[in-house]
C-alpha positions as CSV (number, residue, x, y, z in Angstrom):
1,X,181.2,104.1,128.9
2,X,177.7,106.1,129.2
3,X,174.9,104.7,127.4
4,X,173.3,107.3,125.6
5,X,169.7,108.2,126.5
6,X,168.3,107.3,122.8
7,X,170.1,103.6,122.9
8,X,168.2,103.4,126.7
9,X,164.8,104.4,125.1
10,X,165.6,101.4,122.3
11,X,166.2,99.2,124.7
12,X,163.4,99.7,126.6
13,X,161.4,99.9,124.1
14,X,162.6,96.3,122.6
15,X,162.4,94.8,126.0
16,X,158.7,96.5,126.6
17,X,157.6,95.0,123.0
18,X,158.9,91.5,123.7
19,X,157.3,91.1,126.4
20,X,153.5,92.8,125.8
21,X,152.6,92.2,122.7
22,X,153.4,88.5,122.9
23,X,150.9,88.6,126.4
24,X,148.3,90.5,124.3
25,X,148.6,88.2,121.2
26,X,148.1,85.4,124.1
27,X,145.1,87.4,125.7
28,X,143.2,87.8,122.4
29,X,143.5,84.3,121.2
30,X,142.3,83.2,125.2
31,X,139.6,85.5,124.8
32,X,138.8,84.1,120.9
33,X,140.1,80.9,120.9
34,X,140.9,80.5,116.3
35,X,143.6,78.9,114.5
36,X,144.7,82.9,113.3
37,X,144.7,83.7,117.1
38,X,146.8,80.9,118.2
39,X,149.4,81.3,115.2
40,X,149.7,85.1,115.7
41,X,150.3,84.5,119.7
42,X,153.2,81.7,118.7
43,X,154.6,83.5,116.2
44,X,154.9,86.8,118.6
45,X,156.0,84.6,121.6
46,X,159.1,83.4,119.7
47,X,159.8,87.0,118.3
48,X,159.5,88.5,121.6
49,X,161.7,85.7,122.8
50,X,164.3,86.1,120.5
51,X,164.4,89.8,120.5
52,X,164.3,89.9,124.7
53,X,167.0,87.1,124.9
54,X,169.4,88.9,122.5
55,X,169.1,92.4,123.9
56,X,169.6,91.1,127.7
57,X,172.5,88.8,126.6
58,X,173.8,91.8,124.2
59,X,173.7,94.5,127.3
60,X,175.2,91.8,129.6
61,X,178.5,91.6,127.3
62,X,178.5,95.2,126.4
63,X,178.2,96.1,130.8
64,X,181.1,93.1,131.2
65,X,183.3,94.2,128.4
66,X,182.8,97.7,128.4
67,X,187.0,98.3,129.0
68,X,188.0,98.1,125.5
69,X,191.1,96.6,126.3
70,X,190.1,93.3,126.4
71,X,189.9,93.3,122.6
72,X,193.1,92.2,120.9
73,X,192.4,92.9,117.0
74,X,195.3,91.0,116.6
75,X,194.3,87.9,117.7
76,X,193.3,85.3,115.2
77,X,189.8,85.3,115.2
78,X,189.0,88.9,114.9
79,X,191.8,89.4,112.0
80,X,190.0,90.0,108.4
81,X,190.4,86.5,107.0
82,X,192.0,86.4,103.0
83,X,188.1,86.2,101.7
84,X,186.4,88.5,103.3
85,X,187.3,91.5,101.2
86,X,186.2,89.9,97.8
87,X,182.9,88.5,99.8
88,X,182.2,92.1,101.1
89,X,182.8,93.5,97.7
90,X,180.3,90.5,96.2
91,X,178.0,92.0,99.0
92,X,178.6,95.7,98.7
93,X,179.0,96.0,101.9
94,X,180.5,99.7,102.2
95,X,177.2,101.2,100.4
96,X,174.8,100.0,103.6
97,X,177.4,99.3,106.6
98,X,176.6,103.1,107.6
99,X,173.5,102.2,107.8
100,X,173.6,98.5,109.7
């Protein structure tokens, strides 16, 4: 399976983000040293974090399990379970899942 130039730019892009704006956030508060400067530099650290953990640990499983074939959509825990459908009704699920 060939990932697509536009899903390569994303992730790069994702990756790039994490990682520089949390250093810049961390730059300006070294360079200014406030409580606004210190909160914005936590707050990107862990939202760089999160985003750059889940990418790298979301590309590792897609390069592992890129044969299909190791799905079984009959196996118990990937079977739609008897309240889902009226939960994704409750949640209108088919007018934004195109979209998700």
């Amino acid at each position: 399976m060939k990932t697509s130039r536009k899903t390569l730019f994303t992730i790069i892009l994702i990756i790039s983000l994490s990682v520089l704006l949390p250093c810049g956030a961390i730059l300006l508060h070294l360079a200014i040293g406030s409580r606004f400067t210190k909160f914005l530099a936590a707050a990107t650290a862990l939202t760089g974090y999160n985003f750059l953990v889940r990418t790298l640990i979301g590309q590792t499983v897609t390069f592992f399990l890129q044969n299909k074939n190791h799905f079984n959509l009959e196996n118990a825990w990937l079977r739609p379970k008897k309240f889902e459908k009226k939960f994704y009704r409750v949640l209108k699920v088919k007018k934004w899942k195109k979209h998700a």
